[in-house]
GUTIZA-847311 format. One line per field, with one value per residue (C-alpha): residue number from 0; chain; x, z, y. Coordinates in pm, 1 decimal, decimal comma. Example, Ala and Ser with C-alpha at 12.3 -4.5 7.8 and 13.67 -1.06 7.14 Angstrom:
2
i	c(0; 1)
ch	c(A; A)
u	c(1230,0; 1367,0)
w	c(780,0; 714,0)
v	c(-450,0; -106,0)
***
This chain:
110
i	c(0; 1; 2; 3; 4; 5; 6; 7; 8; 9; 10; 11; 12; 13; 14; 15; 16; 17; 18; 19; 20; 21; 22; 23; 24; 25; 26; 27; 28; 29; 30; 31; 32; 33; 34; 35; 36; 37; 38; 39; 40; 41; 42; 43; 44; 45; 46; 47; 48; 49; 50; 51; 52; 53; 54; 55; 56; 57; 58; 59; 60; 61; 62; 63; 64; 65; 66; 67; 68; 69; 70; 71; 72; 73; 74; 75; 76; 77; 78; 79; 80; 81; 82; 83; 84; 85; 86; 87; 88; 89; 90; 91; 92; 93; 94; 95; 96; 97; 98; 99; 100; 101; 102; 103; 104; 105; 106; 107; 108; 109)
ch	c(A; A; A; A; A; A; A; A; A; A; A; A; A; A; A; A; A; A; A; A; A; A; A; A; A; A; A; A; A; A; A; A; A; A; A; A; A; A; A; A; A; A; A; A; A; A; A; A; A; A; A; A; A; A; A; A; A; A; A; A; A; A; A; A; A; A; A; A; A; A; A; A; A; A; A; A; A; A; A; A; A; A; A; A; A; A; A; A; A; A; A; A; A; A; A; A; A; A; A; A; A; A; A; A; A; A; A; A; A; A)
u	c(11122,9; 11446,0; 11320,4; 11022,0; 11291,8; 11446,3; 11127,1; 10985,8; 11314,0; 11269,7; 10894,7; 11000,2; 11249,2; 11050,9; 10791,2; 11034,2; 11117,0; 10786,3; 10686,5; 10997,4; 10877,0; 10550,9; 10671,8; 10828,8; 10589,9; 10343,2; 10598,1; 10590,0; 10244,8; 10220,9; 10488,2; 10272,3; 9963,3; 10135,3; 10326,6; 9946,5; 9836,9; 9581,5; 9572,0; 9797,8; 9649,2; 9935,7; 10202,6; 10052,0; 10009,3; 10413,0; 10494,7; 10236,9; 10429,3; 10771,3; 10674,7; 10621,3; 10887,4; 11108,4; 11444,9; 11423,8; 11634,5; 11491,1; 11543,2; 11396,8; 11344,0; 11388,3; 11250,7; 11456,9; 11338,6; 11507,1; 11510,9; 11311,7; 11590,7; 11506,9; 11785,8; 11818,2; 11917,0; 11963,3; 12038,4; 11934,0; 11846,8; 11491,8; 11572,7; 11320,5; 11038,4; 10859,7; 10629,7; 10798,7; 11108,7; 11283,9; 11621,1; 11840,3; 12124,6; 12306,8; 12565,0; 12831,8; 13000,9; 12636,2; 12627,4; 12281,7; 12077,6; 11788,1; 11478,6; 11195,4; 10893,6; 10774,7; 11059,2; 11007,7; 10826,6; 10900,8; 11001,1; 11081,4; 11096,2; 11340,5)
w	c(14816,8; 15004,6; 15300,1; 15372,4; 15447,7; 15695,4; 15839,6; 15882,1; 16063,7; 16338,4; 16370,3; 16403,4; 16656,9; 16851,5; 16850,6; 17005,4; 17296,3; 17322,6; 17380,6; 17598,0; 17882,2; 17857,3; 17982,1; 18198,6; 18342,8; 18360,7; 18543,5; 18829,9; 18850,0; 18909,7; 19198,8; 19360,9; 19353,5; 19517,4; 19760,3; 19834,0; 19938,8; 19650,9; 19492,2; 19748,4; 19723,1; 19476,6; 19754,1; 20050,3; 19909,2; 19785,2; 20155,5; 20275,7; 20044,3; 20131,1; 20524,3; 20487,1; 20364,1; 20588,6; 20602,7; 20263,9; 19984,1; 19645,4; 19324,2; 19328,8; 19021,0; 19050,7; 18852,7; 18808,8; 18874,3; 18621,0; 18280,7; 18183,9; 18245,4; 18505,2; 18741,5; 18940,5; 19285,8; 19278,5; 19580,7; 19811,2; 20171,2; 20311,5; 20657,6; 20759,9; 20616,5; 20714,3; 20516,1; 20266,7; 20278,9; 20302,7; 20403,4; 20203,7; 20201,6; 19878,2; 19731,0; 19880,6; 20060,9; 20231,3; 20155,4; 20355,6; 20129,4; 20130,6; 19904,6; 19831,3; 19799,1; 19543,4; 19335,6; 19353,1; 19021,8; 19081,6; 19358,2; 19245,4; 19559,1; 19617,7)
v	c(20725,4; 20627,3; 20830,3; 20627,2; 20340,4; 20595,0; 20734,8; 20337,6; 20267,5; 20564,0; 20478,5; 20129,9; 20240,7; 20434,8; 20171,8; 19931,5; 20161,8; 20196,6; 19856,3; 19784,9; 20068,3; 19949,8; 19605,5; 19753,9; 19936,5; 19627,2; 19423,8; 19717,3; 19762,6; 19393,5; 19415,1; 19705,4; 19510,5; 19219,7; 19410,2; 19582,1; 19247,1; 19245,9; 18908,8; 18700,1; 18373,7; 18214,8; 18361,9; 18195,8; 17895,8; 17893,9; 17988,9; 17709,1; 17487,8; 17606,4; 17565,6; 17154,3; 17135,9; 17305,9; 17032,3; 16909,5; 16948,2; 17142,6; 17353,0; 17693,1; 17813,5; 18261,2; 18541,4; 18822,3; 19147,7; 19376,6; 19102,2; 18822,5; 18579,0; 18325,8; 18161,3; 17848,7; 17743,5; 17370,3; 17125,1; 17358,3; 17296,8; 17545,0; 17604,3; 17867,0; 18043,1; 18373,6; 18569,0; 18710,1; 18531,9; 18189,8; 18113,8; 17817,3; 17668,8; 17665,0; 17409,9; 17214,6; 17519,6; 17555,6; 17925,4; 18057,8; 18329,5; 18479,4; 18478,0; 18655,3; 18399,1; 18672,6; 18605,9; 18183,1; 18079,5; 17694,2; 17449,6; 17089,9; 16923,7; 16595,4)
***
């Protein structure tokens, strides 16, 4: 009987890997249907957005690509916008970076 403990535990394991690939997978697929221009509404309307407000101080809330961790850029200035990108300037030391409107989930505007 103590090897249906070890078998659930391998099944269990393999289950896990399973379902971690499988998110993975989802999260490119969704990339690739984005980058095909399929479904593009929600990113023009972020760049719209980011475009009045070209000037104006915000906090850009990021998804990361490769974990579900989000990160935040706050106080930062939007100086230009394009299509895919924007261009900020970060912090006190006004550090300029790049980012990827796809990545943007949030902009809280001050």
């Amino acid at each position: 009987m103590e090897y249906m403990g070890y078998l659930g535990f391998i099944f269990g394991m393999i289950a896990f890997s399973w379902c971690i690939s499988l998110t993975a997978q989802v999260r490119e697929l969704k990339r690739m249907i984005q980058d095909a221009g399929i479904g593009h509404t929600e990113k023009a309307s972020l760049r719209e957005i980011l475009e009045k407000s070209i000037g104006k101080s915000a906090d850009l809330k990021l998804e990361s690509i490769d974990s579900s961790f989000n990160s935040t850029l706050s106080d930062c200035r939007i100086l230009e916008v394009d299509e895919e990108w924007t261009l900020v300037l970060i912090g006190k030391k006004q550090d300029e970076k790049l980012v990827r409107i796809q990545s943007i989930r949030s902009v809280n505007l001050k």
